[in-house]
C-alpha positions as CSV (number, residue, x, y, z in Angstrom):
1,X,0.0,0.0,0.0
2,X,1.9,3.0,-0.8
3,X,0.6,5.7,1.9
4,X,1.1,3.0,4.8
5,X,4.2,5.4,5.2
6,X,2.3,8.3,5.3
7,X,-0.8,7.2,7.3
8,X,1.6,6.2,10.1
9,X,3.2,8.9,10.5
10,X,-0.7,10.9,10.5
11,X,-1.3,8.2,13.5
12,X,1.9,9.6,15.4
13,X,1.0,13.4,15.0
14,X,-2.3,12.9,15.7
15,X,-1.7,11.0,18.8
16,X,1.1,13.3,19.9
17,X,-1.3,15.7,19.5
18,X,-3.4,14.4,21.9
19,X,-6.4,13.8,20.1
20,X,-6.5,10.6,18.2
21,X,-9.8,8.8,18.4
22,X,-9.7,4.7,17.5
23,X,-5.9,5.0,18.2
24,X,-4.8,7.1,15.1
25,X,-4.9,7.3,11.7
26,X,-3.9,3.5,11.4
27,X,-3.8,1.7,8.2
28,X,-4.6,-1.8,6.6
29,X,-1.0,-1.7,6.3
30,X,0.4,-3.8,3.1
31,X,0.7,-7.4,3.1
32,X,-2.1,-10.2,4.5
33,X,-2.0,-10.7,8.4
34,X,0.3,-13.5,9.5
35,X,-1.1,-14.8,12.6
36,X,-4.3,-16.9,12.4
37,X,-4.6,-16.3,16.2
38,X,-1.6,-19.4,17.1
39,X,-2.4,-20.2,20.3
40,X,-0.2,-20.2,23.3
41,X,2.3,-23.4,23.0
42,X,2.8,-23.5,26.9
43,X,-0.2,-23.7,28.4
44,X,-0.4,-23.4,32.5
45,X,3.6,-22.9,32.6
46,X,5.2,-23.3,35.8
47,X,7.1,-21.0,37.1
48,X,9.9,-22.3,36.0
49,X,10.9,-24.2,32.9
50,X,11.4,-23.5,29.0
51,X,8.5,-20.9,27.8
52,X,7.1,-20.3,24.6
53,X,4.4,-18.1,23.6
54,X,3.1,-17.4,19.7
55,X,1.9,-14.4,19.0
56,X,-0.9,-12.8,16.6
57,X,1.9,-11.5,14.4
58,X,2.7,-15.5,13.6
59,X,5.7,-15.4,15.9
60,X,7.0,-18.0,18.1
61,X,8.8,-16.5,21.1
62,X,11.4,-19.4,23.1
63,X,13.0,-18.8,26.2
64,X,14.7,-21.2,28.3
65,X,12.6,-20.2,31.2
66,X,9.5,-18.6,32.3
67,X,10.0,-14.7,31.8
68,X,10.2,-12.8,35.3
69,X,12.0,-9.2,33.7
70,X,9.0,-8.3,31.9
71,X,8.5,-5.3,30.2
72,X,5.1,-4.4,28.3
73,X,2.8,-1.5,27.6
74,X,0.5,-0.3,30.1
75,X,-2.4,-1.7,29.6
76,X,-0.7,-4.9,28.9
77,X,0.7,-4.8,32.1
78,X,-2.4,-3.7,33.8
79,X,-4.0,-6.6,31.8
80,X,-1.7,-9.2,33.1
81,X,-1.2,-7.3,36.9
82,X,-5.5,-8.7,37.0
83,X,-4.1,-12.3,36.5
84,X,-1.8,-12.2,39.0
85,X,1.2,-11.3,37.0
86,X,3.1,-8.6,38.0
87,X,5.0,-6.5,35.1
88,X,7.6,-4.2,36.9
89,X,8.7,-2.3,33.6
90,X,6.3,-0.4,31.4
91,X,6.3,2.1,28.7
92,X,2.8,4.2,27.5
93,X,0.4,6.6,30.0
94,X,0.9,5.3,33.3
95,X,1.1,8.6,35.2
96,X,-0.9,11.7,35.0
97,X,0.6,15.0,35.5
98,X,-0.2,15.5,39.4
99,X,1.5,11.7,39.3
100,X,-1.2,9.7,40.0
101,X,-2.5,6.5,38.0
102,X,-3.0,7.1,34.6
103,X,-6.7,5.6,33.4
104,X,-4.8,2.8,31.5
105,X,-2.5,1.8,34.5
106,X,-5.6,-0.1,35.9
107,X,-5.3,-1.7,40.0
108,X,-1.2,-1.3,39.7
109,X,0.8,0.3,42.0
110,X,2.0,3.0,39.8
111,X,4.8,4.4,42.0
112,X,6.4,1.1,41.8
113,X,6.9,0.6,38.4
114,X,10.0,1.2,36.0
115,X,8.7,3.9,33.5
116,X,10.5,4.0,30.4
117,X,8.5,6.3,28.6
118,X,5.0,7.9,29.5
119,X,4.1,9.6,26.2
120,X,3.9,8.6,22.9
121,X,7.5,8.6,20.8
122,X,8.9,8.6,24.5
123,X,11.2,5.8,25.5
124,X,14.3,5.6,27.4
125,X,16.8,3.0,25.4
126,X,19.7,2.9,28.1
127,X,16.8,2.4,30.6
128,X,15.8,-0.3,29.5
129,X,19.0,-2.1,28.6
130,X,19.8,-1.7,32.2
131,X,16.8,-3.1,32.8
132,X,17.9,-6.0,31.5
133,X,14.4,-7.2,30.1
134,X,14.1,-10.8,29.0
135,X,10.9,-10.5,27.0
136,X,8.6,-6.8,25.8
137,X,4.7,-7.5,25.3
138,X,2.4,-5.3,23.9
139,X,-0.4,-4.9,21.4
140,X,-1.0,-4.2,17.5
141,X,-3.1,-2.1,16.5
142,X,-2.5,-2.8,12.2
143,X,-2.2,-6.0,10.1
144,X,1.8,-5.3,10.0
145,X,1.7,-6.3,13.4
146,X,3.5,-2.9,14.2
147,X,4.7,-2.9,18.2
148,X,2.5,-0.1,19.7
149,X,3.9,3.0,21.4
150,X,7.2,1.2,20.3
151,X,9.3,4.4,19.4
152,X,9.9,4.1,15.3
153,X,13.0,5.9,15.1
154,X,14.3,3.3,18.3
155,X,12.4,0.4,17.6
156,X,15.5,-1.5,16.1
157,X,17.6,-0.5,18.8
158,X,14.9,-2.0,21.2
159,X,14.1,-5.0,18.8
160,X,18.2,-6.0,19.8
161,X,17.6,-6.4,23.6
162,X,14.8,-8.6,24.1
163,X,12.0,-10.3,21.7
164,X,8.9,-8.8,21.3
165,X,5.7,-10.7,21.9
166,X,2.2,-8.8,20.4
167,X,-1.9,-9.2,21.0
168,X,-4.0,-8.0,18.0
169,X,-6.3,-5.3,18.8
170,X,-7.2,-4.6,15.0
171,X,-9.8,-5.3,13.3
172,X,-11.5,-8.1,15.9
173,X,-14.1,-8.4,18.3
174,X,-13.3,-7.8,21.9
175,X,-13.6,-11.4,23.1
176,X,-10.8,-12.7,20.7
177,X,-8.1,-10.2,22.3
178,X,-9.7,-11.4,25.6
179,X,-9.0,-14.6,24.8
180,X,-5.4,-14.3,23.7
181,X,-4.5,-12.3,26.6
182,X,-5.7,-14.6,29.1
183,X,-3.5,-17.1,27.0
184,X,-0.4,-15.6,27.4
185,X,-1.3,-14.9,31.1
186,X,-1.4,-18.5,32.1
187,X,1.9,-19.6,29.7
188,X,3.4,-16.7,32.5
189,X,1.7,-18.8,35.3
190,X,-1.6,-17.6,36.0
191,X,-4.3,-19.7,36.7
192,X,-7.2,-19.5,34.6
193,X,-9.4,-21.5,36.9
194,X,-8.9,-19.0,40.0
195,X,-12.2,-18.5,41.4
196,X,-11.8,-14.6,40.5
197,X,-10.7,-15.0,37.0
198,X,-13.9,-17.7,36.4
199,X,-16.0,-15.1,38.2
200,X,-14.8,-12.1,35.8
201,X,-15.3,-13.9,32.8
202,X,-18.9,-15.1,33.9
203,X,-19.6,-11.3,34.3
204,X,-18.3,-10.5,30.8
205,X,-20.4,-12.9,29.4
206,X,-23.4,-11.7,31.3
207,X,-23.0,-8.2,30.4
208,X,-22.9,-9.0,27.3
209,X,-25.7,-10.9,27.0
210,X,-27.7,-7.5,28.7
211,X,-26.3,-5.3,26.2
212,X,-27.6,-7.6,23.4
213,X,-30.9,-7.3,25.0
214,X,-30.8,-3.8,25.5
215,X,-29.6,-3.0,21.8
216,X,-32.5,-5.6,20.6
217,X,-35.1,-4.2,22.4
218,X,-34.1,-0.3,21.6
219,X,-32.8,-0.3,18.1
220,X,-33.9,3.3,17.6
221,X,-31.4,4.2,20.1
222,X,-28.3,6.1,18.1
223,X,-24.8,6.1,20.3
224,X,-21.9,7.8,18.9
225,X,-18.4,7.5,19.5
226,X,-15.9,10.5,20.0
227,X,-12.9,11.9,21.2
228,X,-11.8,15.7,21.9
229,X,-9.2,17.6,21.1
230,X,-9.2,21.5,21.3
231,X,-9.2,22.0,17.0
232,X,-11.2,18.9,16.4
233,X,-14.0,16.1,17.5
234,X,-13.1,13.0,16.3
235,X,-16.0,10.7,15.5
236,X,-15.2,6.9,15.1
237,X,-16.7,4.3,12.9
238,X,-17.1,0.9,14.0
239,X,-14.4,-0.9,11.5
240,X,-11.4,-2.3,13.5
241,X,-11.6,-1.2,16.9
242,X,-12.3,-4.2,19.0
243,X,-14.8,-2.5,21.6
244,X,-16.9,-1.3,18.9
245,X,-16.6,-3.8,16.5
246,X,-18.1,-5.8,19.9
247,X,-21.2,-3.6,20.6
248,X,-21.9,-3.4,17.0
249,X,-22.0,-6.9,16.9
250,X,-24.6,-7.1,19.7
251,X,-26.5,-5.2,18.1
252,X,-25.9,-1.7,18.9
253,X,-26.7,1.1,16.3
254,X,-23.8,3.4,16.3
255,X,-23.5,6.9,13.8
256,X,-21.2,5.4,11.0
257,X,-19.3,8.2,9.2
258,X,-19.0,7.5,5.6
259,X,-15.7,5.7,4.6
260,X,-14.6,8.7,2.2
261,X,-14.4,11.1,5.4
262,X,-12.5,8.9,7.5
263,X,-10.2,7.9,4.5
264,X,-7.3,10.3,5.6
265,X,-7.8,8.5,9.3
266,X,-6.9,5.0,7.6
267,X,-10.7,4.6,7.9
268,X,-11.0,5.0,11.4
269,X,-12.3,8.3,12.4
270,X,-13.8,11.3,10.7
271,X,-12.6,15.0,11.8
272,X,-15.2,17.2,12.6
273,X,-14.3,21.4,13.6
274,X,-16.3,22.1,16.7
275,X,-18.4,24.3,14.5
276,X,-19.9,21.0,12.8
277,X,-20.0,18.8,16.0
278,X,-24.0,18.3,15.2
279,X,-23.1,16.7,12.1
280,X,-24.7,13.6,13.7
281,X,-27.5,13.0,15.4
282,X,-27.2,10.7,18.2
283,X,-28.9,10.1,21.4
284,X,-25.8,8.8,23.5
285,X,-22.4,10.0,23.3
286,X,-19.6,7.8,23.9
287,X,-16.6,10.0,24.5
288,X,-12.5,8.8,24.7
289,X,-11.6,8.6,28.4
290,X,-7.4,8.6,27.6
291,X,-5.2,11.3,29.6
292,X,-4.2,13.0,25.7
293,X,-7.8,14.0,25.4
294,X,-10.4,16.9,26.5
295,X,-13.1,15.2,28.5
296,X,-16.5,16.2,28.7
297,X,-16.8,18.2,31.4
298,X,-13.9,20.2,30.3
299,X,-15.3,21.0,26.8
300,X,-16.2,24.4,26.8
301,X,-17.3,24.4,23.3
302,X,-21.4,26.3,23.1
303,X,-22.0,23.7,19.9
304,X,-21.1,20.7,21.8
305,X,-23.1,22.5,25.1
306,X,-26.4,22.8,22.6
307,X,-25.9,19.0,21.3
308,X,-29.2,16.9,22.4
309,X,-27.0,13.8,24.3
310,X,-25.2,16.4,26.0
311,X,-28.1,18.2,27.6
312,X,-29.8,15.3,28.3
313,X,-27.3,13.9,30.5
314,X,-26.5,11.1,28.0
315,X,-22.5,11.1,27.5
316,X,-21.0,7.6,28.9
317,X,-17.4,7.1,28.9
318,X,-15.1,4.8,26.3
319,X,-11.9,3.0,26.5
320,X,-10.3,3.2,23.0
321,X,-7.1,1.2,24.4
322,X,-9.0,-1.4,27.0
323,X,-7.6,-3.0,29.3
324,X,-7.7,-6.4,28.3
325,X,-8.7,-8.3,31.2
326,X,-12.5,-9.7,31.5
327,X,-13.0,-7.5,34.8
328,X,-11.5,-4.5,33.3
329,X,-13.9,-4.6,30.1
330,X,-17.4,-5.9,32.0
331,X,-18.0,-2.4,33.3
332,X,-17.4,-0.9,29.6
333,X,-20.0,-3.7,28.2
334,X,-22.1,-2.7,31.5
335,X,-22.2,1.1,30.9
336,X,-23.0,0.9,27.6
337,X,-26.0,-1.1,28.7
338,X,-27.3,0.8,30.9
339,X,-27.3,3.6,29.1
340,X,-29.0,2.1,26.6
341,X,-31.3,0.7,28.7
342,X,-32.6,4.0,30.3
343,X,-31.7,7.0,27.2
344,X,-34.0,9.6,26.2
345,X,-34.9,9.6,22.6
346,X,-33.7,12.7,21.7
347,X,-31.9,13.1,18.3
């Protein structure tokens, strides 16, 4: 594909921006995806012991034991942190500003983790090869199987110290991801039968099952998904983010922009000035809850103030970058439910 260049680099600027909605201006990047979701090839690993682990990029990781010096994204480690495995090394938002938990840092003790980089394009090299890390995890958010918030102008340098293992978030429903997280979870020795991981799961399943219900018995019910940034409102479609790709599944009847506007987004997102925020009617407004963007009740904007969802109290939070754990996504399938369940029709 011969703007995969260029898209990526619209994903970076947008997200350094702070204002990237669906994760940036991502691309089908070139070439057919190479992982046919292999599954994990040590299943309920000891703690000690050869691992191995295949990843959605097709790639077979081999270590002659069970990886302790983890380093992964944030989420990823917050993901992981729910099953019981503790990742003391991260890159991505893990701290706000004031120094508390960032959103995507999850139940982890932020103040005792290794930070290697907080933004986007941030991420400190010689840190880590102190660090000594045997194995870096994080998500993919194209069919390239790019490493996310991996620095591109470092990434070799980073590739060098320690193999790279990578869950697909493109382009797939949010149970799949679930799935191959909770995978590579037990091959690091969690315990997928642990009363509290069974429990989380049954919720998932549950809350699913209301929000198919809901969705089914109010289809008239319009829910749109943005993101704010102080030039722009992003509004998503529902192509290749997992969470959306979920709910529309369900049944839920989001506001799809028409592929020609979000074809300079890699078909993500459409950009809307503030002045055309009413572009779409919708009765429930489900807005980007990451640190990089404006949230609702700091949008001072009168055309956003005047939008029906707005005034009627119906603006829900979303997780673009979920955590994927089942009890860190059951209150996002929950929310979504009940605000379904009890919206005004009134767009």
């Amino acid at each position: 594909m011969s703007n995969a260049r260029t898209a990526r680099l619209s994903r970076r600027g947008l997200l350094a921006a702070g204002g990237a909605l669906g994760l940036g201006a991502l691309v089908t990047a070139c070439g057919s995806e190479d992982s046919k979701d292999g599954g994990s090839d040590a299943k309920g690993a000891a703690k000690s012991g050869p691992w191995s682990f295949k990843d959605d990029r097709g790639k077979t990781v081999k270590l002659d034991q069970v990886p302790t010096k983890i380093v992964a994204f944030t989420g990823v480690a917050a993901a992981l942190y729910d099953y019981g495995i503790e990742v003391k090394g991260v890159f991505g938002p893990t701290k706000t500003k004031d120094g508390k938990a960032d959103v995507q840092a999850g139940d982890m003790d932020v103040s005792k983790l290794t930070v290697f980089g907080n933004r986007f394009d941030q991420f400190n090299v010689e840190q880590y090869a102190a660090f000594q890390p045997e194995v870096l995890i994080t998500t993919t958010f194209d069919a390239a199987g790019t490493l996310w918030y991996v620095p591109e102008a470092s990434k070799d340098k980073i590739a060098k110290l320690a193999p790279s293992v990578a869950v697909s978030v493109f382009d797939r429903q949010m149970p799949k991801p679930l799935q191959r997280m909770a995978e590579l979870a037990e091959s690091l020795g969690a315990d997928l039968n642990d009363a509290k991981v069974v429990e989380a799961k049954k919720r998932f399943e549950a809350a699913s099952e209301r929000l198919r219900k809901a969705a089914k018995s109010r289809p008239e019910i319009k829910v749109m998904a943005g993101s704010a940034s102080d030039a722009i409102f992003y509004v998503s479609g529902s192509n290749f983010s997992i969470d959306l790709e979920y709910f529309k599944a369900l049944g839920v009847n989001f506001v799809e922009p028409p592929k020609k506007a979000m074809e300079a987004n890699g078909g993500w997102f459409e950009n809307l000035s503030w002045e055309n925020v009413d572009k779409y009617p919708a009765d429930i407004i489900m807005m980007d809850d990451r640190a990089s963007t404006i949230q609702p009740a700091d949008i001072t904007e009168a055309t956003w103030k005047k939008l029906p969802a707005v005034k009627a109290g119906q603006v829900i939070a979303r997780s673009p970058e979920p955590i994927l754990s089942y009890d860190k996504c059951t209150p996002l399938v929950e929310n979504l439910a009940k605000a379904i369940e009890s919206a005004k029709k009134v767009a």
